[in-house]
N, C-alpha and C positions, 0 to 999 in steps of 0.2 A: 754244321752249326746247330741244326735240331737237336742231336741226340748231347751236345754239350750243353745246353740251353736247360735240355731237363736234366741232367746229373744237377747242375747247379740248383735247379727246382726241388730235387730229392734229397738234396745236401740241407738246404735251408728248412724243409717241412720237416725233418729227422730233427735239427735243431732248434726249431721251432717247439716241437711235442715236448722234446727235451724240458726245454724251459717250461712251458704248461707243468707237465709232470712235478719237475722239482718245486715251479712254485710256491706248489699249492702244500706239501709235502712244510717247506717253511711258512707255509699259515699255520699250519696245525701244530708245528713246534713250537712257534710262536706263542699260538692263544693256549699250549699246555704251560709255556713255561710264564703267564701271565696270571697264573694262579700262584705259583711256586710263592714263597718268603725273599724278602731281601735278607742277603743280598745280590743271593741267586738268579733270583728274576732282574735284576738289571741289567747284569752280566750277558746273561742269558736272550733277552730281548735285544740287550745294545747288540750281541755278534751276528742274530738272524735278521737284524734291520740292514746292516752290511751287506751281509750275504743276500740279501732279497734286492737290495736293490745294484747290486753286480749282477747279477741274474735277470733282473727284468731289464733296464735298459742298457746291457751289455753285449747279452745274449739273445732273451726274448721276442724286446721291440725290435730290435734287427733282423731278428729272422720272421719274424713274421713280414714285415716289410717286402723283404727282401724276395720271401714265398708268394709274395702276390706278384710281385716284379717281375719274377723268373713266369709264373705260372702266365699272367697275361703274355708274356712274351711268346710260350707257348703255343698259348690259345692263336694269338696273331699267325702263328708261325702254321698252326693246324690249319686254319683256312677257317672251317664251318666250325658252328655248334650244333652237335649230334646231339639225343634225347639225354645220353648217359651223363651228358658232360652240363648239360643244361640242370639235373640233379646234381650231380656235384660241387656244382659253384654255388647249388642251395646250402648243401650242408658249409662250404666252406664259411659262408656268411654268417652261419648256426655256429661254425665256431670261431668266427672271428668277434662275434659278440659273447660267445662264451670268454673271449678273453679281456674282449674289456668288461666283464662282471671281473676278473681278476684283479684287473686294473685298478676296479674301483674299491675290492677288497685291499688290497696293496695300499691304496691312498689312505683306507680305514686303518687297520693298522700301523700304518705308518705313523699318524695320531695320536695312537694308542686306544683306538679303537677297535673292540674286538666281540664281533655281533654275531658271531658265529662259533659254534662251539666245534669242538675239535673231531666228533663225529660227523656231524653238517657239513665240515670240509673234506671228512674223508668219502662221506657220499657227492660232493659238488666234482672231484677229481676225478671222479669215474665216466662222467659225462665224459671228457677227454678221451679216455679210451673208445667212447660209441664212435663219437664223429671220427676216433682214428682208423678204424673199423671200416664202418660206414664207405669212408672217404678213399681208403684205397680197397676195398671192394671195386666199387665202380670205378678206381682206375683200370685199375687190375682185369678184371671180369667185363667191363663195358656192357656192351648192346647185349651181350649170349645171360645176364643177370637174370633168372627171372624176377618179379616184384613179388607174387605171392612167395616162392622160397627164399627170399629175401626178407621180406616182412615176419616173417617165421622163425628165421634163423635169426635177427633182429630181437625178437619177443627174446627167443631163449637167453640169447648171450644178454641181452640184461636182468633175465632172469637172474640167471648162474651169478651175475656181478653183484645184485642186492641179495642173495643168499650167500654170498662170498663176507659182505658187508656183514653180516649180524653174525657171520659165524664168528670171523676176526672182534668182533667188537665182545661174544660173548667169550671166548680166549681171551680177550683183555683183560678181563673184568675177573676173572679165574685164578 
């Protein structure tokens, strides 16, 4: 029963990231195509209001739900909580409120409110990728992790992602 218990857990956080990733990916089409002219921009904003919100309470709210469900279930099924696991239910809460800032970006736009410019979201999407990181690290790796080569390898890999940012942003611009 265990090892179905987590496939269904790794099924749902895979789905999960999914929707994160794409989300955010339709805010930034979004608030590009919210500068555009009509009649482009209505077009344009009606077909990613659709698509966003097929994505968020189709796909997204579901699996996140669903990835807590399975994962408590998990945890019940583990018995204890070990040190590793005690960190990663930290980050999971860092990105469970990482998604409701989404949520609430989604409600904004939804509106037609749009507070955020389309490089501020391509930097807010990369958070995602830490805690995706982060979070199967210590599944993965557990108790053998160290913290300082972890905090280290941590530093870099978000190094590399905001020099990844302004390189993409200065090819944009090019």
């Amino acid at each position: 029963m265990y090892f179905y218990i987590k496939a269904l857990h790794i099924i749902f956080v895979i789905t999960w990231f999914s929707g994160l990733f794409y989300i955010v990916r339709l805010f930034i089409y979004s608030a590009e195509a919210n500068s555009k002219t009509e009649p482009e921009r209505s077009i344009l904003l009606q077909q990613f209001a659709i698509m966003q919100n097929r994505l968020w309470y189709i796909i997204t709210w579901p699996s996140a739900i669903l990835t807590l469900i399975f994962g408590g279930w998990l945890w019940y099924l583990y018995g204890s909580l070990p040190t590793w696991l005690l960190v990663k239910l930290f980050f999971v809460l860092g990105l469970f409120l990482y998604h409701l800032s989404l949520h609430a970006i989604f409600k904004q736009q939804s509106k037609g409110l749009f507070k955020y410019s389309s490089q501020q979201l391509r930097t807010w999407n990369e958070l995602a990728t830490l805690f995706l990181t982060i979070i199967v690290m210590l599944a993965v790796v557990k108790q053998m992790l160290s913290v300082v080569w972890a905090i280290a390898g941590l530093v870099i890999f978000t190094i590399i992602l905001l020099v990844a940012i302004r390189l993409y942003k200065k090819f944009r611009k090019e």
